[in-house]
N, C-alpha and C positions, 0 to 999 in steps of 0.2 A: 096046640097053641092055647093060652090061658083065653078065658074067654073074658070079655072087656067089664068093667065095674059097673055095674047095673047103677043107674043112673037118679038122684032118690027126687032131684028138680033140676028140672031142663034150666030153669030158669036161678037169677040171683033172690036169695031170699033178701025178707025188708029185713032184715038182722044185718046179713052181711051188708047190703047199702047204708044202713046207718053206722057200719064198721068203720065203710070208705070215708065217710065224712070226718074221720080222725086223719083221714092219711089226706086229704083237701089241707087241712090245717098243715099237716107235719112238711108235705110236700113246701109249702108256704116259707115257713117254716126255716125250710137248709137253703130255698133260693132267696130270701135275705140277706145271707152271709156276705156274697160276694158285692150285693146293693150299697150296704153299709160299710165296708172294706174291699174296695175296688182293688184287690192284688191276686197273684195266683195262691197264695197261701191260703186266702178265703175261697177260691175256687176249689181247692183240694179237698178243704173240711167239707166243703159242699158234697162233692162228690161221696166221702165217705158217709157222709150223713143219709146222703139219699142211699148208697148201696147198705146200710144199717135199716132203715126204713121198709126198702123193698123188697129186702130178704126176709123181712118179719112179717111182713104184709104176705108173701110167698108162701112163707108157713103156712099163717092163720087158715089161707083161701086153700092148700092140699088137703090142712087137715079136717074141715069140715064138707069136701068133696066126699060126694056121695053118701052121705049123712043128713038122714029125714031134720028137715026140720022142727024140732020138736025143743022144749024147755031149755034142756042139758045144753045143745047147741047155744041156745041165744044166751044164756048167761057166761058159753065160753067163751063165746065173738063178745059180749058187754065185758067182759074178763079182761081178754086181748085189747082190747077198746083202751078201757083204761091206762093198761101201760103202756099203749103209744101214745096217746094222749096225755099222759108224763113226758115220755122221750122226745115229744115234740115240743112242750112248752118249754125242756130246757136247752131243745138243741143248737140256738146262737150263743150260749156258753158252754158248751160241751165241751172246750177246749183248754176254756179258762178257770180259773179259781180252781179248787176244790170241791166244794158244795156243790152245785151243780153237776158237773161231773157224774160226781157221784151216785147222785139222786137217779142223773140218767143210766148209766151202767145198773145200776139195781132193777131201776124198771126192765132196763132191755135184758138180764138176765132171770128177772122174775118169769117175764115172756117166754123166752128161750126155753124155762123148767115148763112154766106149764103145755108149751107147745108139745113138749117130751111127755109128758107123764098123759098127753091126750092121744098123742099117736102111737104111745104102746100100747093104752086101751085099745083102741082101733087096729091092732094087730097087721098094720100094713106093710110091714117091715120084715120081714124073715130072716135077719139079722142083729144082731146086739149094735154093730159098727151101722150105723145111717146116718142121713144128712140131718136128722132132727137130735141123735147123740150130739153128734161135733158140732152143731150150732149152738146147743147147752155149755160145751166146752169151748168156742170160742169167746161163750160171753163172758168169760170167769176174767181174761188179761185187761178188758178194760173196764172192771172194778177198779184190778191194782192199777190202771195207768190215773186215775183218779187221786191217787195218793205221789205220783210222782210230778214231780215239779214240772211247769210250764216248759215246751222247748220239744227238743228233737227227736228224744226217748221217749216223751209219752206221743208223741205222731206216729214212732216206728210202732208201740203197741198197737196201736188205734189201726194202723193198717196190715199188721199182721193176724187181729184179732177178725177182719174183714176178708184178707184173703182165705185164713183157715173156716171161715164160714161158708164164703163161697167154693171151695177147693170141697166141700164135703159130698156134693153128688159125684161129683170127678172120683173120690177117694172110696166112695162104698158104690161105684157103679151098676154092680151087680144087683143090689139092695135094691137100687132104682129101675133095672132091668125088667126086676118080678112084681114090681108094683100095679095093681089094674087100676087105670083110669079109664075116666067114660069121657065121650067125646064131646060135648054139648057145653056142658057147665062152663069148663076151665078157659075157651076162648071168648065167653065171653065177660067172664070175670077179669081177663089180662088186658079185656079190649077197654071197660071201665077204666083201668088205672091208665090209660095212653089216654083217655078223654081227662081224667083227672088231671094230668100233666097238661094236655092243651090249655085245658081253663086255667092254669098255671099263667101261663103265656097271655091272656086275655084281662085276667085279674091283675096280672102285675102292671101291665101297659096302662088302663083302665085307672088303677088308684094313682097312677104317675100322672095321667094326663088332668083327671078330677082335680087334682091338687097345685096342678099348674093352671096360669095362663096362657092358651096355648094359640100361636102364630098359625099362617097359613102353612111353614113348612112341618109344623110339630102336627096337624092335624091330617098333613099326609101323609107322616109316618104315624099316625094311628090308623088311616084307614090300610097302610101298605101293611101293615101287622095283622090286621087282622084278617087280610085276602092272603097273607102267608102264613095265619093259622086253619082258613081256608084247604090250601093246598095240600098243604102236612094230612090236616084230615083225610083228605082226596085220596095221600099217599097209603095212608095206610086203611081206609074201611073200604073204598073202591075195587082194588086188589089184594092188596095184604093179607086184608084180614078172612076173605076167602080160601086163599093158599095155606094157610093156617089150619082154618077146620077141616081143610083138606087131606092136609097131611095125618091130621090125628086119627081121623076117620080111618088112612088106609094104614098107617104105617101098623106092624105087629107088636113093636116093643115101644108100645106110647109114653112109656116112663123117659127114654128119651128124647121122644120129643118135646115131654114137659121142660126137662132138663134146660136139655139145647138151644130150642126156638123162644119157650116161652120164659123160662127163668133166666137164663144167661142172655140170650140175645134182647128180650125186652128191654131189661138193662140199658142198655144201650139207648133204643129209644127215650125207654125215663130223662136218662141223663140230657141228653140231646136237644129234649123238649124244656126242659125248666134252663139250661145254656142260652136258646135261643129269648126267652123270655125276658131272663138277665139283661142281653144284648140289646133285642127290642125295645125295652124301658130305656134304657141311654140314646138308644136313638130317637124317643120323643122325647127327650130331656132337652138334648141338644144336638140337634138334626142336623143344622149346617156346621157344626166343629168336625174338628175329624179328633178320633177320640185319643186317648191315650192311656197307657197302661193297659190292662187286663179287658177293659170294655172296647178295645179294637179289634178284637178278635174273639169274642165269644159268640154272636151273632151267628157269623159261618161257619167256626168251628161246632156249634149246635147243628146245624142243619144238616152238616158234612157229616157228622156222629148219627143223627137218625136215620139218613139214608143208606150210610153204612149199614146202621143194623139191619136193613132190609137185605141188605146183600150179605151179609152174615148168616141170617137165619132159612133164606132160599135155598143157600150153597149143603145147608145144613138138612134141609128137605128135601131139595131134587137134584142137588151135589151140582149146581151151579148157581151162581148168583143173573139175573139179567144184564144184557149190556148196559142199559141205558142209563141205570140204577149204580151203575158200577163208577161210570165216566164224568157221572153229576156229583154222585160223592167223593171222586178226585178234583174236581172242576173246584168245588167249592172246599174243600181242604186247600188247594191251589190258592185260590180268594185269601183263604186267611191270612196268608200271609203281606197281605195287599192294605188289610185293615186298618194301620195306622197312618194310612197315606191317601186313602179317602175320607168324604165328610160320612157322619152315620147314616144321612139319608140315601147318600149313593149305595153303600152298601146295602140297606136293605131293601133298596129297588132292583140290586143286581140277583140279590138270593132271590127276590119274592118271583122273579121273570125267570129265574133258573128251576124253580119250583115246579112254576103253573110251565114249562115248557116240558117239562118232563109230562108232566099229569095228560098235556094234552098229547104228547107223541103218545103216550102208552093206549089212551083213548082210540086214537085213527088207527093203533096196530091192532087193538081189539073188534073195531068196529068194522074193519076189513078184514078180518079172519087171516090177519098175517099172524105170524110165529111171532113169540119176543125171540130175540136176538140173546144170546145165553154164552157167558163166558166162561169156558172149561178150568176149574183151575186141578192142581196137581192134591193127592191126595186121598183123603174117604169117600167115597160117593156121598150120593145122600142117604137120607134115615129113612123112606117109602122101598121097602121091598117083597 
């Protein structure tokens, strides 16, 4: 067995934290889309904006894993820095014009080269085919979708230019197979950007409510937001994120647990967290409407997507997801479809008590030394063997 990547700091360096404070902005950023354009159309761009974002953010944090912090580093992270720090200023046009566009595709492409030309120096790779080649190559389709006209072609590039980015650990598995990761760094660099996303949720409620004059029912859904950013927390640092350095710690071929748990299935979470945040903001906008269009169902459908990904990435580590985890992310997928027939405040006293009910069932199972409850599904075990 390879022996695990000697480890260069336990810890995030202040390079890489001052990284993250581009991806605060950028985060920012893509969940405006749907603020300003309450339709699924702005929910989509959102989506691809953030899976553009997080997959570049994914890079930056692999490839300076396990890498002293010395010069050469922080000029690559202030490197990186910059062009998401383009990609973010022009990401609520990224869809529109030309110009923009454009501007952005060059930076996310500039990124993509140098992301490549750093992790072949770093020799991590024991193939020409890796997921840092074809994320170089994915970024090339949306230059040209820059030059094509507004509409439904330049969305099909924009999401095939996304899935062959993410499609790239799937596609050089092997490559990621032999890769050595150390077990310290990388959980809790993933756990930063799930805080990044919370304060997402907190920042967006927060400027909505500042800017309003806010009623007795608008100032219950800011405290019911923020006791369901609370939760969320609960969800994932109380247990979550323990199960996590757990996995890495035992699992042998930890390149897929990068993969799996924390590249693909965080995903999930990201999106989930800035959804619910969206959703949140309209519910202290106007708490007793019941809402309509796109902001009656983002709320649930956020929360129902984060806990999902808990049950995605468990199944993925010990080849089961938990009951309880399982039943609440149906419960509330259930919900969403409930959303435009309640007012927003009902809604997010239903999620925030589905939340904290969870938090606390898992609490009384831990504190009575009972088993969680573990739902078999059909398939791969998990990645611990």
């Amino acid at each position: 067995m390879t022996e695990p990547l000697h480890e260069a700091h336990d810890r995030a360096s202040w390079a890489e934290l001052f990284f993250d404070l581009v991806l605060v902005f950028a985060v920012t950023q893509a969940a405006h889309l749907p603020v300003s354009q309450p339709n699924w159309g702005a929910v989509g761009q959102t989506v691809l904006l953030l899976a553009l974002m997080w997959w570049s953010w994914v890079g930056v944090t692999l490839t300076v894993h396990g890498v002293e912090d010395t010069s050469r580093q922080r000029f690559f992270l202030f490197a990186s820095g910059l062009a998401m720090f383009t990609m973010a200023i022009t990401a609520p046009h990224a869809f529109t014009g030309h110009a923009e566009p454009l501007i952005f595709a060059s930076a996310h492409l500039a990124l993509r080269l140098l992301l490549w030309v750093a992790i072949s120096r770093k020799k991590a790779f024991d193939r020409r085919v890796n997921p840092y080649a074809i994320s170089a190559l994915s970024a090339v389709p949306l230059v040209v979708a820059a030059f094509v006209p507004e509409g439904g072609v330049r969305v099909a590039i924009w999401v095939t230019s996304v899935l062959l980015a993410f499609a790239g650990p799937a596609l050089s598995a092997r490559s990621v197979a032999a890769v050595r990761f150390g077990a310290t760094h990388l959980p809790e660099r993933f756990a930063l950007f799930v805080i990044i996303a919370l304060g997402e949720c907190v920042a967006s409620v927060g400027n909505q409510a500042s800017d309003s004059h806010l009623g007795l029912a608008s100032w219950a859904a800011v405290v019911l937001t923020f006791l369901l950013g609370c939760g969320l927390w609960w969800l994932y640092f109380a247990y979550g994120f323990s199960a996590i350095e757990h996995s890495l710690r035992t699992n042998r071929v930890r390149g897929t647990v990068v993969r799996d748990v924390l590249s693909y299935g965080h995903m999930l979470l990201v999106v989930g967290l800035v959804l619910v945040s969206v959703g949140a903001r309209a519910a202290v906008e106007h708490p007793t409407a019941t809402a309509h269009g796109v902001n009656a169902y983002l709320l649930t459908l956020g929360a129902a997507l984060f806990v999902l990904g808990f049950c995605f990435t468990r199944w993925r580590m010990f080849g089961a997801p938990t009951l309880g985890r399982t039943v609440v992310a149906l419960a509330l997928g259930a919900l969403t479809a409930l959303g435009a027939l309640l007012p927003t405040l009902v809604t997010l006293i239903i999620v925030t008590v589905v939340v904290a009910a969870l938090n606390a069932y898992e609490h009384w199972v831990v504190a009575t030394g009972r088993p969680l409850q573990l739902l078999r599904l059909p398939g791969r075990a998990g990645l611990i063997s």
